[in-house]
C-alpha positions as CSV (number, residue, x, y, z in Angstrom):
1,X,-1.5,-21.2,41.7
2,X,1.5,-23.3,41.0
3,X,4.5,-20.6,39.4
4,X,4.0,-17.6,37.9
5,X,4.1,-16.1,34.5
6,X,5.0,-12.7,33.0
7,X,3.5,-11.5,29.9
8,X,4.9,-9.7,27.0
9,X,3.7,-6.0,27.0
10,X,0.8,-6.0,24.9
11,X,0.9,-2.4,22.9
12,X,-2.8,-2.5,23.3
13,X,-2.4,-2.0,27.4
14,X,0.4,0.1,26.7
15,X,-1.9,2.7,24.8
16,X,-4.2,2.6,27.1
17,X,-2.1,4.7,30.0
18,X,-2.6,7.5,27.3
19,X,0.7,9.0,28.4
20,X,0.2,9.0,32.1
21,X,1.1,6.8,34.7
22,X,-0.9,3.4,35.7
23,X,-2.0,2.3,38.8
24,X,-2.5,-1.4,39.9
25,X,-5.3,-2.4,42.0
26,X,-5.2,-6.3,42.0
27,X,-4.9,-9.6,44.7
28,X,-1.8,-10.9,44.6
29,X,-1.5,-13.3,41.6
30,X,0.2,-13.6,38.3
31,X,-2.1,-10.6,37.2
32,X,-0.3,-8.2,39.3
33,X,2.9,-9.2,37.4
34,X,1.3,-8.8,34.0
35,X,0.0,-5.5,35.0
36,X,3.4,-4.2,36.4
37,X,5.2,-5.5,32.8
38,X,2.1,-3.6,30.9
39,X,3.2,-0.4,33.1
40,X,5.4,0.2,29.7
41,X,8.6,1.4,32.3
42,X,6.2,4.6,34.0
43,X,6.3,4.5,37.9
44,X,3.6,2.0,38.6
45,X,1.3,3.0,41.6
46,X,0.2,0.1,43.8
47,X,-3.0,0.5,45.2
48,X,-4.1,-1.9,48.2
49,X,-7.1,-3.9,47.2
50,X,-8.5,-3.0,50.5
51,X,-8.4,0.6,50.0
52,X,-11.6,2.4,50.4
53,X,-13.5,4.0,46.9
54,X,-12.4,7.1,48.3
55,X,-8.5,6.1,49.0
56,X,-8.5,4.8,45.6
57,X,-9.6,7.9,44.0
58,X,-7.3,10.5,46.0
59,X,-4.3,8.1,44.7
60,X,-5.3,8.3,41.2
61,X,-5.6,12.1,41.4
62,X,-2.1,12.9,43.1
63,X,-0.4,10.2,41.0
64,X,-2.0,11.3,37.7
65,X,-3.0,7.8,36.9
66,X,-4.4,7.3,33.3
67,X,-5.3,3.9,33.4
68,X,-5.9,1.2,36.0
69,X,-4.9,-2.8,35.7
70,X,-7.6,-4.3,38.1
71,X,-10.5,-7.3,38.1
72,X,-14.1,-6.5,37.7
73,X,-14.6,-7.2,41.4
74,X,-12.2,-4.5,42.2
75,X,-13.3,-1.8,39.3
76,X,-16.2,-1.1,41.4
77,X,-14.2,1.2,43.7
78,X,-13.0,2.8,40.7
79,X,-14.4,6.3,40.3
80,X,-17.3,6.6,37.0
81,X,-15.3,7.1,33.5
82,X,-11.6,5.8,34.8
83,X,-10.3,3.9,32.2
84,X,-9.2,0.5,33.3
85,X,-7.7,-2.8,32.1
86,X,-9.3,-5.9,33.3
87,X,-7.4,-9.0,34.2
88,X,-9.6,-11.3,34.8
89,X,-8.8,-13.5,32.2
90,X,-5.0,-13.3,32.4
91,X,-2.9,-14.6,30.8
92,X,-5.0,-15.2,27.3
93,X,-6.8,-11.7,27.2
94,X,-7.3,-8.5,29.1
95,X,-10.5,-6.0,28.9
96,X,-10.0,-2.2,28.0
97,X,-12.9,-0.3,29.6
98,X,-12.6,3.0,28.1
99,X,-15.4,6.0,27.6
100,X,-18.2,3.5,28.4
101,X,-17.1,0.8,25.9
102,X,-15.2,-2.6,26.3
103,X,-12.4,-4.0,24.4
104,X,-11.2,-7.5,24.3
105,X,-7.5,-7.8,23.3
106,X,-5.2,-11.1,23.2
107,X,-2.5,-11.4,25.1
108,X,0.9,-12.3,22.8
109,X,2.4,-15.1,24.0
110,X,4.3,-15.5,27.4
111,X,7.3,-16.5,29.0
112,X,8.6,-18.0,32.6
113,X,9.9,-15.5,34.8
114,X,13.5,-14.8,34.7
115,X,14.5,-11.7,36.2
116,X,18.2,-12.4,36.7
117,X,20.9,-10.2,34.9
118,X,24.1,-8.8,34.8
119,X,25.8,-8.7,37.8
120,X,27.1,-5.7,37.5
121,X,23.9,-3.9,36.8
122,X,22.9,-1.7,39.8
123,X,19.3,-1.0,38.6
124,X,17.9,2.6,36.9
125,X,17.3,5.5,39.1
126,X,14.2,6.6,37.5
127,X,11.3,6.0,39.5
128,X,9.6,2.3,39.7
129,X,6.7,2.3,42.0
130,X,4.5,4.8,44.3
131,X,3.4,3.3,47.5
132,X,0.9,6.0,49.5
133,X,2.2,5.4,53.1
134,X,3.4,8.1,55.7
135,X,-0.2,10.3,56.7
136,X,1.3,11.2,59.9
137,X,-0.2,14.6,58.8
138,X,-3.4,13.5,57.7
139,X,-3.1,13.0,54.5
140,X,-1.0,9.9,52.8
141,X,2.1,10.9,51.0
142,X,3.2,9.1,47.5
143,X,6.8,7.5,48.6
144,X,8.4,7.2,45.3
145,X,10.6,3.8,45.0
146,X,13.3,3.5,42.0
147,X,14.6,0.1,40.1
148,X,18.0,0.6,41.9
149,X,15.9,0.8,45.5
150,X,13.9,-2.4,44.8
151,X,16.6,-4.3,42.9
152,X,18.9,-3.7,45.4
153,X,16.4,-5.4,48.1
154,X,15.2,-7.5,46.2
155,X,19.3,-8.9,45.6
156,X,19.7,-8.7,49.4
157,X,16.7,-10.6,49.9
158,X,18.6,-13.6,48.1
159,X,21.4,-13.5,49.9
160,X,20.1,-12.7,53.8
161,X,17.5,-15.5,52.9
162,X,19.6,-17.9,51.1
163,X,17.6,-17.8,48.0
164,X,18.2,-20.9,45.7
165,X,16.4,-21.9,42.3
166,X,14.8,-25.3,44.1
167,X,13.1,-23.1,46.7
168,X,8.9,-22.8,46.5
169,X,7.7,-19.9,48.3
170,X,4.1,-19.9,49.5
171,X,3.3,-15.6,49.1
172,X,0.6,-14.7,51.4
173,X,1.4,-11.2,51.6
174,X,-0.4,-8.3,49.4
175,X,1.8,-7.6,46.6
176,X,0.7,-3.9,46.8
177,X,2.9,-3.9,49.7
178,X,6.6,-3.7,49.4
179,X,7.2,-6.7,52.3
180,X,5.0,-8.9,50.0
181,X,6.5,-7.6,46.5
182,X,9.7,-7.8,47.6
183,X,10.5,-10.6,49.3
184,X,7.7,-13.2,47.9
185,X,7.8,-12.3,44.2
186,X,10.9,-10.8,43.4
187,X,13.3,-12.3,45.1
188,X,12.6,-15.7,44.8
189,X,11.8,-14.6,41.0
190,X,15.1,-13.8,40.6
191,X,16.7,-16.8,41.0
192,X,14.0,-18.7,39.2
193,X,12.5,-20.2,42.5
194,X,8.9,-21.1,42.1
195,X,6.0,-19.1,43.7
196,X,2.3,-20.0,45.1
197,X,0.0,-17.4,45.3
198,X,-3.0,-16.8,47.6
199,X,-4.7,-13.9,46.9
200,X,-6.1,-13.4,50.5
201,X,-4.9,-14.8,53.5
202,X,-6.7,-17.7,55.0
203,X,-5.4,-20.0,58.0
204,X,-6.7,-23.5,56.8
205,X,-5.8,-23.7,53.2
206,X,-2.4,-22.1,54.2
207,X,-1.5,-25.1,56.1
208,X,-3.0,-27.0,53.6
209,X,-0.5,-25.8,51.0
210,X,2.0,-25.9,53.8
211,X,1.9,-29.6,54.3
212,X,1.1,-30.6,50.5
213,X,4.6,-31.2,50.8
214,X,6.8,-28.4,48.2
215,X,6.4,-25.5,49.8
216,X,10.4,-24.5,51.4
217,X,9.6,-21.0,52.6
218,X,6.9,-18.7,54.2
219,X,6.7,-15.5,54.8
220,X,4.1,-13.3,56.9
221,X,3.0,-10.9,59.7
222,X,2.3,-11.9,63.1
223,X,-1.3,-12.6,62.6
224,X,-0.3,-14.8,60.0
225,X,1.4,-17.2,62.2
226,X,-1.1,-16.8,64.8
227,X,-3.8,-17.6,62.4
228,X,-1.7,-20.7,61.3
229,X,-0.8,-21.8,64.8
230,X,-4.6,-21.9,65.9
231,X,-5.5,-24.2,63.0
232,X,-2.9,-27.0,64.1
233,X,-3.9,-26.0,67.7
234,X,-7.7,-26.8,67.2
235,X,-6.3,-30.0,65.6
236,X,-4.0,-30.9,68.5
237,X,-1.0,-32.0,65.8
238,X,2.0,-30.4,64.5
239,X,2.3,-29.0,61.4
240,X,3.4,-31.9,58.5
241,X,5.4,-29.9,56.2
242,X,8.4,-31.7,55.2
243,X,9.9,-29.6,52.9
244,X,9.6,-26.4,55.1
245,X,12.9,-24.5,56.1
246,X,12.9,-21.0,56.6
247,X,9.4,-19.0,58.1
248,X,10.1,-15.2,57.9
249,X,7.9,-12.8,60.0
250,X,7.8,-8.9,59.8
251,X,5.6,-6.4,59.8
252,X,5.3,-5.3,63.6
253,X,6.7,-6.8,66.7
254,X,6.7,-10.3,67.1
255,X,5.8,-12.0,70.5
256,X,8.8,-14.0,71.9
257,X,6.2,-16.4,73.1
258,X,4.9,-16.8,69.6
259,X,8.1,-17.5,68.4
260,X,8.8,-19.9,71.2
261,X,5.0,-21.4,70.1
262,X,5.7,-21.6,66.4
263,X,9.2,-23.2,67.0
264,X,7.5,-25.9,69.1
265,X,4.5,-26.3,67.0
266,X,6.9,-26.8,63.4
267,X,10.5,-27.7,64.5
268,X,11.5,-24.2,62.6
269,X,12.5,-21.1,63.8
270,X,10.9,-18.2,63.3
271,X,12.6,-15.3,62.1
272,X,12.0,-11.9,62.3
273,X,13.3,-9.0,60.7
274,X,12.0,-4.9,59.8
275,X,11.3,-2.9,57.2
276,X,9.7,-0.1,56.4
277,X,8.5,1.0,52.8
278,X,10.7,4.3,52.6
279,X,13.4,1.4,52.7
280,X,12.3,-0.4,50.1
281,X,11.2,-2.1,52.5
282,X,13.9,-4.8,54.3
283,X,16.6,-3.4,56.6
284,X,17.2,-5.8,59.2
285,X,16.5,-9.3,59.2
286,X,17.7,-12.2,61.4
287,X,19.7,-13.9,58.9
288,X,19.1,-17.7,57.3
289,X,22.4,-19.3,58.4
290,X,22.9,-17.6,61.5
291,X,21.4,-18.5,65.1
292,X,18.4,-17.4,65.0
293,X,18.0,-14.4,68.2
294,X,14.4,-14.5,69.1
295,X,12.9,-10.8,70.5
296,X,15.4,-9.0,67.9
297,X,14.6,-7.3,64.9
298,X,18.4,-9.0,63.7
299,X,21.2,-7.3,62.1
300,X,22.0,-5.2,59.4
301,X,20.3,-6.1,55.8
302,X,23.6,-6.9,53.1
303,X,24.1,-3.2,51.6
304,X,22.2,-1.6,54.2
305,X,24.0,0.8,56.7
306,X,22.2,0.8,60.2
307,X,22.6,3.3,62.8
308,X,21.1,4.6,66.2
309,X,21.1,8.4,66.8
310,X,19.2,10.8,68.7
311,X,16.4,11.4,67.5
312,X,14.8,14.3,65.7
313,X,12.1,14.7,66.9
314,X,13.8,15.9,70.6
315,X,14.6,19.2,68.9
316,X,13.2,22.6,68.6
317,X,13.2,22.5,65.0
318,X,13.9,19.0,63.2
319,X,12.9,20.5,60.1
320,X,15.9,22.1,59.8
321,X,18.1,20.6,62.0
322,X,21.5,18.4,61.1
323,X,22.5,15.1,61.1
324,X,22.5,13.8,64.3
325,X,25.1,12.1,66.3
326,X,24.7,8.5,66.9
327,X,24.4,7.0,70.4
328,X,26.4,4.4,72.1
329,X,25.7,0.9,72.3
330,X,23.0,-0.6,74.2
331,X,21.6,3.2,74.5
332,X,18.3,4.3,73.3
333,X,18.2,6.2,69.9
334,X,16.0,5.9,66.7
335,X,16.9,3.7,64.1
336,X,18.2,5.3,60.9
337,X,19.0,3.4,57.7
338,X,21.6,4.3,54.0
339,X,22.2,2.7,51.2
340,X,20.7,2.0,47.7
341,X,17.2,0.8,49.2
342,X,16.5,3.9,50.4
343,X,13.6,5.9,48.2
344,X,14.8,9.2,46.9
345,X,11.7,11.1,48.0
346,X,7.9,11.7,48.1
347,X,6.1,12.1,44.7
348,X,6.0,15.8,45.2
349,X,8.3,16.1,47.3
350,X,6.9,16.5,50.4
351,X,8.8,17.3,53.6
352,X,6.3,16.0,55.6
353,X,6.6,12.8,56.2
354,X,9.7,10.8,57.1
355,X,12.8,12.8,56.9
356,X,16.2,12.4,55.1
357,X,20.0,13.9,56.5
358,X,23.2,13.0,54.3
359,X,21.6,10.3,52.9
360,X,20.8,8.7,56.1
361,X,16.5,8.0,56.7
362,X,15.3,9.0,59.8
363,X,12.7,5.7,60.7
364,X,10.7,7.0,63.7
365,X,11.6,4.1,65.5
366,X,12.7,3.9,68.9
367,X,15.7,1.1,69.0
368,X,18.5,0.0,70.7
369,X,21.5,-1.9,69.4
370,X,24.4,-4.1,70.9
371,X,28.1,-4.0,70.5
372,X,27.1,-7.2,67.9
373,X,25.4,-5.1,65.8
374,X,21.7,-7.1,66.5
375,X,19.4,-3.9,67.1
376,X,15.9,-4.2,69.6
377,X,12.7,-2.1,69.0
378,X,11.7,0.0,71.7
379,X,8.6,1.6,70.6
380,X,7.9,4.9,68.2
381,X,8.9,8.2,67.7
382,X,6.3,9.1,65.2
383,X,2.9,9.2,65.5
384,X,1.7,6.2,64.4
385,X,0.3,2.3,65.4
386,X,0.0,-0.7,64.4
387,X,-2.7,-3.3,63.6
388,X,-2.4,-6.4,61.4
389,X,0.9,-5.5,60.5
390,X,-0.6,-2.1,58.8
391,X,0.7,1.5,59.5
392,X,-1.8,3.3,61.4
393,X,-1.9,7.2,61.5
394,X,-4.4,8.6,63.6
395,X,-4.9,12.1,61.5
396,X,-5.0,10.2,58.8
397,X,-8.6,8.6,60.2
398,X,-9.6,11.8,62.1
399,X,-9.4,14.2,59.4
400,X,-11.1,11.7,57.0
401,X,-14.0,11.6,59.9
402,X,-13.5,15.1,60.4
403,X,-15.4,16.1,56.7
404,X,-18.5,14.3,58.2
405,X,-21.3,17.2,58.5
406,X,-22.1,17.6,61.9
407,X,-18.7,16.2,63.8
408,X,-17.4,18.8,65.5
409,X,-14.4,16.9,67.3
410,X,-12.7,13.6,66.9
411,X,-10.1,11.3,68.6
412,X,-8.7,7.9,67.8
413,X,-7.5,5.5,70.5
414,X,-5.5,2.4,69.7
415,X,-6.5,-0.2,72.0
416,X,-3.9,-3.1,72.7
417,X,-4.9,-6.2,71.3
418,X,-3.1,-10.0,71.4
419,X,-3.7,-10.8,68.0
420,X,-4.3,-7.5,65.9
421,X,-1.3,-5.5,67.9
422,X,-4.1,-2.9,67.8
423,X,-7.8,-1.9,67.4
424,X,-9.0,1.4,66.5
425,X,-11.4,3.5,68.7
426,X,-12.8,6.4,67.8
427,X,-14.6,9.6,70.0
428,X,-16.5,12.0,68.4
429,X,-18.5,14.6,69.3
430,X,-21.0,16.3,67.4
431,X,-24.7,15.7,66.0
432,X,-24.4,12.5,64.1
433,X,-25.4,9.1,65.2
434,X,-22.8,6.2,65.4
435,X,-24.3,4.4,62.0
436,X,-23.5,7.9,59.8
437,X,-20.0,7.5,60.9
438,X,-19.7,4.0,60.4
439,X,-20.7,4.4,57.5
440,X,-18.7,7.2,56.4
441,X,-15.7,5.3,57.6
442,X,-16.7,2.4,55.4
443,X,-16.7,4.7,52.3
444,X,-13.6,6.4,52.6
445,X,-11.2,4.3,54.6
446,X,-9.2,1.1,54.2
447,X,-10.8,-2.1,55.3
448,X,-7.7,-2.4,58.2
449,X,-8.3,1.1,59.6
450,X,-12.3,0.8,60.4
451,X,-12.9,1.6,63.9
452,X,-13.5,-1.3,66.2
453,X,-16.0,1.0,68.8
454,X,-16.9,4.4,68.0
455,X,-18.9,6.3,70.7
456,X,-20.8,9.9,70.3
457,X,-21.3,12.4,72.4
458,X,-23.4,15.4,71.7
């Protein structure tokens, strides 16, 4: 899809929230946007369209969600009498489902997206999106993330990136994600840049849009560019994209020898940087304009204070514990990050998940940074892995198996794997046969954390 375009809030969507929050469950396309403007100001609660029936409906629960903007593909994970608003058919009309009964409504006239304004206007504090993240207990944890936090990345953005009106970005990251939201819509939306959609990722018609010829900027996770750099390898050329200047991965680690591939393979480099949605989500980033220092997660994001300290989780009691001090260059430490990117909380403020001292967020990621200020990633504090560039928290999948009747015990592996970082195995021991769990799985977790081998023992 060639630009986007933001509606007008219709009063009709509006009403249809019935005083509660929404929730958006939707690819990423101009739809998401129309359903984030129809989110009348409330806290919108981005849902990732891969998330299981039984993800979804947790979500809506702890969010208090009283409507949901989604398509009629995706309503079918909604749970029975959920009011929803489908988008099918934006931007001339939307769909109220509500108490067993559809509504057709027009969509008042719409205008290109300009989201510039005053530069001296920092951003509200009141709360702008939920993103569920952080189950290192078990359970996922509502991170709450306010205008100022996503403004104020989203401004950074532009200026690490070097953001200009002319640029096209291709966006082939989910928008229910803050990497994707962030840095592929409003960012370039910002300035006014243009903005190609794909609503799920797929390897040949990415290069395909690639090489069309307008396309200036892409951004992605590593299985992105792998996918991308096994099309033009199966073809034996390089990729013809003449208008190309800046590819931007993050996500997880990036191979140097996948940046060394890409590089050869495009005539670009490929930058990486980190993030983490607590952050809003961008806090390092090897900067556009700078030499490029492949194996590094860069340097500091603009407004974002970075510093190594010991971590907290080598105390007795982090809970409670202070501040800590930092460590000295080129010493091993985990990574915490200030400034106005940085969420204020969890939606019920849970204590929990990633933790907070003077204003500094604790990451749970093991780093090390030079006297330059570029910082390395060592590993992880907290317990956690990764696969296709998504968080994955073992208790999170073990006490969702766990509720099975007739598992008794269960343990997830990650497995290391070239292209996914990770795959997920999972032991379990009870009286249940490797479909039920399978099947289980399938029903109440996220498409990216199914389990690759499952074995049973009685």
């Amino acid at each position: 899809m060639a630009g986007l375009t933001l509606l007008r809030t219709s009063a009709a969507l509006v009403r249809a929230l019935d005083g509660k929050r929404a929730a958006l469950l939707l690819p990423t396309s101009s739809a998401f946007l129309t359903g984030l403007a129809a989110s009348d100001g409330r806290a919108a609660v981005l849902i990732n369209p891969l998330a299981a029936p039984r993800e979804v409906a947790v979500q809506l629960d702890d969010a208090n969600v009283g409507a949901v903007f989604t398509t009629r593909h995706l309503a079918e994970k909604l749970p029975p009498g959920v009011t929803h608003v489908l988008l099918d058919d934006a931007p001339e009309r939307a769909v109220i489902v509500h108490a067993g009964t559809e509504r057709t409504v027009p969509l008042a006239g719409h205008d290109s997206v300009r989201l510039e304004g005053e530069d001296d206007a920092a951003g509200s504090t009141d709360p702008c999106a939920i993103v569920y993240t952080s189950a290192m207990q078990g359970m996922p944890l509502g991170a709450v993330l306010t205008h100022r936090n996503l403004l104020a990345n989203a401004r950074a953005t532009v200026e690490a990136m070097g953001l200009v009106r002319d640029d096209h970005m291709l966006a082939l990251l989910p928008w229910s994600h803050l990497f994707g939201l962030t840095v592929t819509a409003t960012a370039p939306l910002l300035v006014g840049a243009r903005v190609t959609t794909l609503g799920r990722f797929n390897a040949p018609r990415a290069v395909e849009l690639l090489e069309q010829g307008a396309v200036t900027r892409v951004i992605g996770v590593p299985a992105i560019f792998d996918g991308i750099l096994q099309v033009l390898a199966r073809r034996g050329t390089r990729l013809a994209a003449p208008a190309l200047r800046v590819a931007i991965c993050g996500g997880s680690t990036l191979p140097v020898a996948w940046q060394d591939q890409w590089a050869d393979a495009t005539g670009i480099e490929l930058r990486q940087g980190y993030g983490l949605t607590e952050a809003g989500p961008v806090c390092l980033f090897n900067h556009v304009g700078r030499p490029n220092e492949r194996g590094t997660l860069g340097r500091a994001f603009p407004g974002v204070a970075v510093s190594v300290r010991e971590p907290l989780s080598h105390l007795d009691d982090p809970a409670s514990a202070p501040l800590t001090a930092p460590v000295a260059d080129g010493a091993e430490g985990e990574l915490c990050v200030r400034g106005d990117n940085v969420s204020p909380g969890y939606l019920h403020g849970e204590t929990t998940g990633l933790q907070q001292r003077d204003g500094w967020l604790y990451t749970g990621d093991r780093c090390v940074r030079d006297a330059s200020g570029t910082v390395r990633f060592l590993g992880l504090h907290k317990p956690m892995f990764l696969r296709l560039g998504y968080n994955i928290y073992p208790r999170e999948i073990e006490h969702a198996i766990g509720e099975l009747p007739g598992v008794s015990s269960v343990r997830v592996r990650a497995v290391t794997d070239e292209v996914r970082e990770h795959d997920i195995a999972l032991d379990v021991t009870g009286t249940v046969s490797e479909s039920e769990v399978k099947a289980w799985a399938a029903d109440r977790l996220s498409a990216y954390k199914q389990p690759a081998t499952i074995t049973v023992r009685a």
